[in-house]
Backbone as a ProteinNet text record, in pm:
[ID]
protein_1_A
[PRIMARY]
XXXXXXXXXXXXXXXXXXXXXXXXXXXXXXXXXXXXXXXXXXXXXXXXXXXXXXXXXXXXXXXXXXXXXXXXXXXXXXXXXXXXXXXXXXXXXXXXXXXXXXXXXXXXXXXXXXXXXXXXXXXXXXX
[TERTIARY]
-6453.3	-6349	-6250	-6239.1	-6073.5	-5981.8	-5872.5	-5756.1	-5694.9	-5738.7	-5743.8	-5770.8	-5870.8	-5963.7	-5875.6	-5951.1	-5861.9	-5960.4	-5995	-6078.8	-5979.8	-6102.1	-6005.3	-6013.3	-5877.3	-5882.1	-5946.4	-5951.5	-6026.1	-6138.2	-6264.1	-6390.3	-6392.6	-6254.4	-6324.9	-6289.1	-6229.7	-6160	-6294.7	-6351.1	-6469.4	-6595.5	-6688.9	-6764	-6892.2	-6886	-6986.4	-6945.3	-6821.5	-6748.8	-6817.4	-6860	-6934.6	-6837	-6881	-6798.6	-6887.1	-6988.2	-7087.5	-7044.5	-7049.4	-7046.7	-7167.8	-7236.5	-7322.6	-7285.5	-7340.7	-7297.3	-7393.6	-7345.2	-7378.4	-7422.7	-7544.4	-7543	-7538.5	-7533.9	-7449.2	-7362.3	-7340.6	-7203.9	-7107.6	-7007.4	-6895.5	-6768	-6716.8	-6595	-6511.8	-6393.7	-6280.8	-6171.7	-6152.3	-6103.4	-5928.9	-5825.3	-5757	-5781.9	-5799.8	-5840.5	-5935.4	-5886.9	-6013.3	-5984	-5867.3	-5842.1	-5927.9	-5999.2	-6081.2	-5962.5	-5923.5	-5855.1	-5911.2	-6095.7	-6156.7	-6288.6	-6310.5	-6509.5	-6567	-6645.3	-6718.2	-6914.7	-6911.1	-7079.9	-7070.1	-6975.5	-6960.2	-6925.1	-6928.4	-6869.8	-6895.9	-6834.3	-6862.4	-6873.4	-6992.7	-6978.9	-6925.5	-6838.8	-6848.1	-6851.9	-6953.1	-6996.3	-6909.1	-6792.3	-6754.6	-6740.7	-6801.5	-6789.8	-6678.9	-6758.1	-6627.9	-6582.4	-6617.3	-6533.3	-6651.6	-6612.3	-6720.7	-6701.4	-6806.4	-6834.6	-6710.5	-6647.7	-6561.1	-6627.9	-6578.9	-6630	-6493	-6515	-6460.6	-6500.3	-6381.9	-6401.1	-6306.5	-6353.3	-6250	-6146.9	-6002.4	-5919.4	-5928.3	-5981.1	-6019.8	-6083	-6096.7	-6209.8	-6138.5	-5974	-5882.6	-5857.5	-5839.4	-5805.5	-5623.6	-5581	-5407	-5335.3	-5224.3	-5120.1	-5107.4	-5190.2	-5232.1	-5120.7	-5125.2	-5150	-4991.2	-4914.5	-4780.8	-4802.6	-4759.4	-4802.1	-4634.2	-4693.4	-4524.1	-4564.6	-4431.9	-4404.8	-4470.5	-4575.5	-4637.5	-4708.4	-4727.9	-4811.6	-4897.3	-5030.2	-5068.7	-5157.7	-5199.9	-5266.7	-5436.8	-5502.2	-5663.8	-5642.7	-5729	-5756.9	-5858.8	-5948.4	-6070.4	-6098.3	-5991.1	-5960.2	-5832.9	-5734	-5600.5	-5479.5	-5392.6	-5285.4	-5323	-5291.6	-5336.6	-5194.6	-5234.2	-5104.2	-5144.3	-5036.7	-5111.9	-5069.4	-5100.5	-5025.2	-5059.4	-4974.8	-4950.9	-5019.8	-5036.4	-5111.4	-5020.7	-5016.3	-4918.1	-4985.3	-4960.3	-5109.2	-4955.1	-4949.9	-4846.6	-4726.1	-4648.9	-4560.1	-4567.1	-4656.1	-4709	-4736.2	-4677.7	-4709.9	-4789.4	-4916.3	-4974.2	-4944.3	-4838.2	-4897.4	-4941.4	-4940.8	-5064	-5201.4	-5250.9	-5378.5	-5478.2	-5430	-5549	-5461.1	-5564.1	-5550	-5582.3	-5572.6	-5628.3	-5563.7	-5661.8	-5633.6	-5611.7	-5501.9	-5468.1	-5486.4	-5501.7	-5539.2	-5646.1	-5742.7	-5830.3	-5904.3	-5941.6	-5987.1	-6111	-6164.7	-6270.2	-6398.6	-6422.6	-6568.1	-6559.8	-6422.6	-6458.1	-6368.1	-6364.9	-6335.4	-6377.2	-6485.7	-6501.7	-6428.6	-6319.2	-6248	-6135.4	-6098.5	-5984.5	-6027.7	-5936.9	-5934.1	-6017.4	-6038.5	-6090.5	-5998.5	-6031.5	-5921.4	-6010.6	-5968	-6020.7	-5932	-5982.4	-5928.3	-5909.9	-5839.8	-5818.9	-5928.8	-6025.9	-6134.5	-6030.9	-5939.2	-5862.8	-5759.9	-5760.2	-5661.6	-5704.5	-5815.5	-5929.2	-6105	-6133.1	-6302.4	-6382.7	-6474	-6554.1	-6701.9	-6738.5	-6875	-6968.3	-7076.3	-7186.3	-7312.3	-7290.4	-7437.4	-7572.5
-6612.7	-6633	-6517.4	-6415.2	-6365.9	-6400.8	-6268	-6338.9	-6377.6	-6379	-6333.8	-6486	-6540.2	-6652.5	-6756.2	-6891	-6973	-7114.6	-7136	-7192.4	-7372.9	-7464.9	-7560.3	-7653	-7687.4	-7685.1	-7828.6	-7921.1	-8052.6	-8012.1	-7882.6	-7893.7	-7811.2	-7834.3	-7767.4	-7860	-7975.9	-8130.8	-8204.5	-8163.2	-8322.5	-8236.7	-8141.7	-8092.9	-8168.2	-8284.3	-8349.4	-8449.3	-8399.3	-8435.3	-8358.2	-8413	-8336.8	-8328.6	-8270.5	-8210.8	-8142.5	-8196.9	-8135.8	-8131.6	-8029.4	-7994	-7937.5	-8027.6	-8044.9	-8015.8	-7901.9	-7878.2	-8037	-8069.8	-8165.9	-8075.2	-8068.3	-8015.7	-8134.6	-8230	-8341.6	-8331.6	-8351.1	-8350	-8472.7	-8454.2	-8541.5	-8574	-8688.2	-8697.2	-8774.7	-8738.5	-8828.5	-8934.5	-9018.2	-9134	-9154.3	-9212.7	-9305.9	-9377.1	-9519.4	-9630.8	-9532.3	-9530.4	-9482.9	-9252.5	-9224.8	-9131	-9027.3	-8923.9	-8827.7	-8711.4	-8669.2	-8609.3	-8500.8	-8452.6	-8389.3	-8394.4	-8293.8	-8300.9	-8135.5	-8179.8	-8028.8	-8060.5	-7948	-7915.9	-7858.2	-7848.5	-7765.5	-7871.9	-7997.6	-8060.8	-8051.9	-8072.1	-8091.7	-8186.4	-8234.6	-8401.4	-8320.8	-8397.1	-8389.6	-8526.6	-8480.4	-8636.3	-8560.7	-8639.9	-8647	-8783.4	-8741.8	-8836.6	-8930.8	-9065.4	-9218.8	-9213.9	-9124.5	-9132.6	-9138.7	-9210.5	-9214	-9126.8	-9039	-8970.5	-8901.4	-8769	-8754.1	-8652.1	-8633.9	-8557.1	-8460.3	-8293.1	-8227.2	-8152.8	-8124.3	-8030.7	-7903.2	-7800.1	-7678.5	-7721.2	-7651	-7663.5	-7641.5	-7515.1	-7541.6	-7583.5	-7696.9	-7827.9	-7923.8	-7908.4	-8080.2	-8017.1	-8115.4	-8094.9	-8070.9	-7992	-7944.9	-8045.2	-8034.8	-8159.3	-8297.1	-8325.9	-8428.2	-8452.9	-8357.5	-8336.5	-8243.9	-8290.3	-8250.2	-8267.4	-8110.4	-8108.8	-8172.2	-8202	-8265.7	-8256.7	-8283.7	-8197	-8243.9	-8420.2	-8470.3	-8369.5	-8360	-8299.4	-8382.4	-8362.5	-8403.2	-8331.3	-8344.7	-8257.3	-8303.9	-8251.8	-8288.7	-8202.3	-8195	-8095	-8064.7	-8075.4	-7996.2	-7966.1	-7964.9	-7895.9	-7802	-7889.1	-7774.1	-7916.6	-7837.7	-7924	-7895.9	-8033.1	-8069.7	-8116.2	-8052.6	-8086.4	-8174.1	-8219.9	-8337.5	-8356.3	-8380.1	-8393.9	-8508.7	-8563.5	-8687.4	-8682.3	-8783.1	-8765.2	-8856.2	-8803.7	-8823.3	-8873.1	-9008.5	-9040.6	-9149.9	-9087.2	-9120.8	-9192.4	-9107.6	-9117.1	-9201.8	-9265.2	-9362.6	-9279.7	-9250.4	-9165.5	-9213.6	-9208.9	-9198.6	-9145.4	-9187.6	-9089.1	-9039.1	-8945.6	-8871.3	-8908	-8887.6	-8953.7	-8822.4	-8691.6	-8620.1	-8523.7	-8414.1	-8388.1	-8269.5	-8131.1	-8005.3	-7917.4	-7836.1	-7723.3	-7554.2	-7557.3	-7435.4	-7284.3	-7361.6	-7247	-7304.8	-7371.9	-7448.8	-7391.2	-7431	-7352.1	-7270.6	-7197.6	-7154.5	-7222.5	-7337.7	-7379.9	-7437.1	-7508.3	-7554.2	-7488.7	-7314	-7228.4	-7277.7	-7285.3	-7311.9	-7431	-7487.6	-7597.3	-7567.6	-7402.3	-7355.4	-7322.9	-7400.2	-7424.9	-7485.9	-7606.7	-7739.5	-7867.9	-7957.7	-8118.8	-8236	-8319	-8444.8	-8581.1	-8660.7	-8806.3	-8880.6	-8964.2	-9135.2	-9213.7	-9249.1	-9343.9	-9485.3	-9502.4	-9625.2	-9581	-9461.5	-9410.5	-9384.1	-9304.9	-9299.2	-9342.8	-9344.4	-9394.3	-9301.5	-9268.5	-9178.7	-9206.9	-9078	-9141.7	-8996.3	-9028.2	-8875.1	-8922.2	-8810	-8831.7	-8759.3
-6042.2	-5945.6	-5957.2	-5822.7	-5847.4	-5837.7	-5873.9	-5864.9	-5691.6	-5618.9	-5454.4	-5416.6	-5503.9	-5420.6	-5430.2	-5342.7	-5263.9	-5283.5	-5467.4	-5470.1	-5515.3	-5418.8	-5468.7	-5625.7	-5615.4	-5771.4	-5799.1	-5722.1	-5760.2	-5822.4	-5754.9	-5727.5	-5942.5	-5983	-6163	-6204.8	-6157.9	-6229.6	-6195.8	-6085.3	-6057.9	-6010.6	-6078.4	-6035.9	-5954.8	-5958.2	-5900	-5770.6	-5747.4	-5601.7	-5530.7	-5410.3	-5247.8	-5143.3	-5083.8	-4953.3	-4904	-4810	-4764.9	-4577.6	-4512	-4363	-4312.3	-4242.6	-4115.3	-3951.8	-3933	-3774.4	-3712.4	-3599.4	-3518.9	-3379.6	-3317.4	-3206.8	-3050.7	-3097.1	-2979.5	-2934.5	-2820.2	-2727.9	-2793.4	-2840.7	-2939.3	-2851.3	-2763.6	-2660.8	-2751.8	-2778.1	-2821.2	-2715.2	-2709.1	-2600.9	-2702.8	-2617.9	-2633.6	-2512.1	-2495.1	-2401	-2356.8	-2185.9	-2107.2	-2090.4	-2105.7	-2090.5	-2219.8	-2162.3	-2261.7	-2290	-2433.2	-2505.3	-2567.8	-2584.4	-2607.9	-2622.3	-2564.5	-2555.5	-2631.3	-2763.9	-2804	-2806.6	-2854.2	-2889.5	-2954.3	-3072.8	-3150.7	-3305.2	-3320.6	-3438.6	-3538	-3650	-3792.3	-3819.4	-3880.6	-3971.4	-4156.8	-4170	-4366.4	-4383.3	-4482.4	-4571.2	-4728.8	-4731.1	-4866.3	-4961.4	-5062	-5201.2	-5177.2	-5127.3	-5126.5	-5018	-4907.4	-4808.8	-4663.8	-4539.5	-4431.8	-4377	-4326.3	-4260	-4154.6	-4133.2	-4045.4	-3950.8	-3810.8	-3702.2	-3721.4	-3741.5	-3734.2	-3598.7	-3531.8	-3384	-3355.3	-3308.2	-3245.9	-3238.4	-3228.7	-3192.2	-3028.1	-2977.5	-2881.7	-2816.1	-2824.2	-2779.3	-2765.9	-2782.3	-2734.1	-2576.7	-2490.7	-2390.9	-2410.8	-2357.8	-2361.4	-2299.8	-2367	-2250.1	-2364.9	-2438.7	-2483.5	-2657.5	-2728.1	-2816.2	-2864.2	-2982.2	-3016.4	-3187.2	-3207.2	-3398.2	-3417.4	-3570.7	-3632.7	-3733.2	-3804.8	-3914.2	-4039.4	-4069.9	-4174.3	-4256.8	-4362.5	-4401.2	-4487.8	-4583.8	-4689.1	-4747.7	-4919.2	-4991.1	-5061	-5014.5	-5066.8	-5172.4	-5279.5	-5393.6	-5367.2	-5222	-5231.8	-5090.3	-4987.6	-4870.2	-4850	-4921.6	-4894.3	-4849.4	-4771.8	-4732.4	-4586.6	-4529.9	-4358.3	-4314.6	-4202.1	-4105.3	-3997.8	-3924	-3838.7	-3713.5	-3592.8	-3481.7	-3421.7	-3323.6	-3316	-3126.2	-3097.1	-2904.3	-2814.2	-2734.2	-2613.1	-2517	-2466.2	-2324.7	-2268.7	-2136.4	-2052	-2103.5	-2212.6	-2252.1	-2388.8	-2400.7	-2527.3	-2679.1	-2750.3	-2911.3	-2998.8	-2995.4	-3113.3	-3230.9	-3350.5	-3444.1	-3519.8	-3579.5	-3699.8	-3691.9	-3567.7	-3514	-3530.5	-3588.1	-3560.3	-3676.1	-3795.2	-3892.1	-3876	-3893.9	-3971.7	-4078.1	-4132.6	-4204.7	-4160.5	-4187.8	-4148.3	-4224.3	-4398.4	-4494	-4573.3	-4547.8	-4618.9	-4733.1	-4882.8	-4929.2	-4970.6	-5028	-4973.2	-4927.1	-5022	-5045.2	-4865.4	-4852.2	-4657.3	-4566.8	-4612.5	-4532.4	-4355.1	-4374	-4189	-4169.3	-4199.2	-4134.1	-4072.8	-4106.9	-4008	-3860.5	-3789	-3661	-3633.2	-3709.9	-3668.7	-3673.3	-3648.4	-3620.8	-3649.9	-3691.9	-3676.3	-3687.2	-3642	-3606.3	-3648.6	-3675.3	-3747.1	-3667.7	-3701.6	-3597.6	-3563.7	-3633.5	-3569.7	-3460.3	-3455.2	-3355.8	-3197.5	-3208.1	-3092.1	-3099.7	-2977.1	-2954.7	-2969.3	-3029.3	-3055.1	-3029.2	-2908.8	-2819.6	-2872.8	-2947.7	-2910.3	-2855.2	-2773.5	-2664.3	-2765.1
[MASK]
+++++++++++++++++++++++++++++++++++++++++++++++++++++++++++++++++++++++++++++++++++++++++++++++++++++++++++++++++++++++++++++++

């Protein structure tokens, strides 16, 4: 490891923790009620250790208008610190309904400029 790298520190506390990312090539739509908030072909599944399955998507893949970051934050030891933004559907606030990494660390480098969801927050359909 250099001194440069951006390795996370859980993954030398629990070497047998997973964090495995699977591209999904299915079309993946995110819902609140009936209104669509984002559609990719581009998702991430991670299957991590104890945890179900999450759909990671582009940032550019939310539909605009929808969607207001705030200021929550929180810390994984084997992604980084996530920031979170909250969804807006005709004036109604969802919040902290959708999660990313902005400096993620290396091992799930590809999670910058990706997002994902609270499944209790929105409906999640893949074709």
């Amino acid at each position: 490891m250099t001194a440069n790298s951006n390795s996370g520190p859980g993954y030398q506390k629990h070497p047998d923790y997973r964090v495995d990312i699977l591209p999904l090539k299915d079309t993946v739509r995110f819902f609140v009620g009936s209104k669509a908030i984002a559609e990719t072909q581009k998702a991430l599944i991670i299957e991590e250790t104890g945890i179900a399955p999450v759909y990671y998507i582009p940032l550019s893949d939310l539909i605009s208008g929808y969607f207001l970051k705030n200021s929550h934050e929180t810390y994984c030891p084997f992604k980084g610190v996530a920031r979170y933004w909250d969804i807006c559907i005709d004036g109604n606030i969802i919040g902290q309904a959708a999660w990313g990494y902005d400096k993620p660390y290396d091992e799930v480098a590809i999670l910058s400029d990706y997002v994902a969801f609270y499944r209790d927050k929105v409906s999640i359909v893949v074709d």
